[in-house]
N, C-alpha and C positions, 0 to 999 in steps of 0.2 A: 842531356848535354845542351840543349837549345835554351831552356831555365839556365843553365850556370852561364851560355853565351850572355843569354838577356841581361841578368842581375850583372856580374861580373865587365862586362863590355868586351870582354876576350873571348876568345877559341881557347877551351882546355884541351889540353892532354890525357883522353882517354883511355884507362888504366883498369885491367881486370876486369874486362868486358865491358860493362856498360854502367856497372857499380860503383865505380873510382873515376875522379876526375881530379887533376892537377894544374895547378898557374902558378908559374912562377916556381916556391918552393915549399907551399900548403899546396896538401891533397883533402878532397870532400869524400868523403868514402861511407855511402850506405850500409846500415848493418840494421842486425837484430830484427830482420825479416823486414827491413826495409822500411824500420821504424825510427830509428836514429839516422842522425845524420853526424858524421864524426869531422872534425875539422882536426889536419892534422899537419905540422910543421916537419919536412922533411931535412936533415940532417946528415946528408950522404945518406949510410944504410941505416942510419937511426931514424925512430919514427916520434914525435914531442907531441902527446896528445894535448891540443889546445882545449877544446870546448865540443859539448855534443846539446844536439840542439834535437828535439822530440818533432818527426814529421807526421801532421795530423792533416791528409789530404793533399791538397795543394807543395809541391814542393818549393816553389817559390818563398813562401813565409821563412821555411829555415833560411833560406838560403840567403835570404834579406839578411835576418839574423847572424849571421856566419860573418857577411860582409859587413857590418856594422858592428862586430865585436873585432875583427880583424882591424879595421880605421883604430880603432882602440879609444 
């Protein structure tokens, strides 16, 4: 959570323990043993998979990525 504060400049929304985090109306949601990193556009209870980004060590790097495919 302290990564998505840093990169992001906000306080997310803590979602599914400590696996999911939310701003705004994308959700980051670790998966596949905590090897992806899913970016995900919320739609009421619809879920819009945007992009998934490969975390190799450092979670920062996705999460750069994440924010910088979001700016578009």
């Amino acid at each position: 959570m302290l990564a998505v504060e840093r990169v992001f400049g906000e306080r997310p929304r803590v979602l599914d323990g400590s696996r999911a985090v939310q701003i705004d109306d994308v959700r980051l949601s670790l998966e596949a043993g905590e090897r992806e990193l899913c970016l995900i556009r919320m739609h009421g209870a619809l879920e819009e998979y945007l992009a998934i980004f490969e975390v190799r060590g450092d979670i920062e790097v996705p999460l750069l990525e994440a924010k910088e495919f979001l700016r578009g």
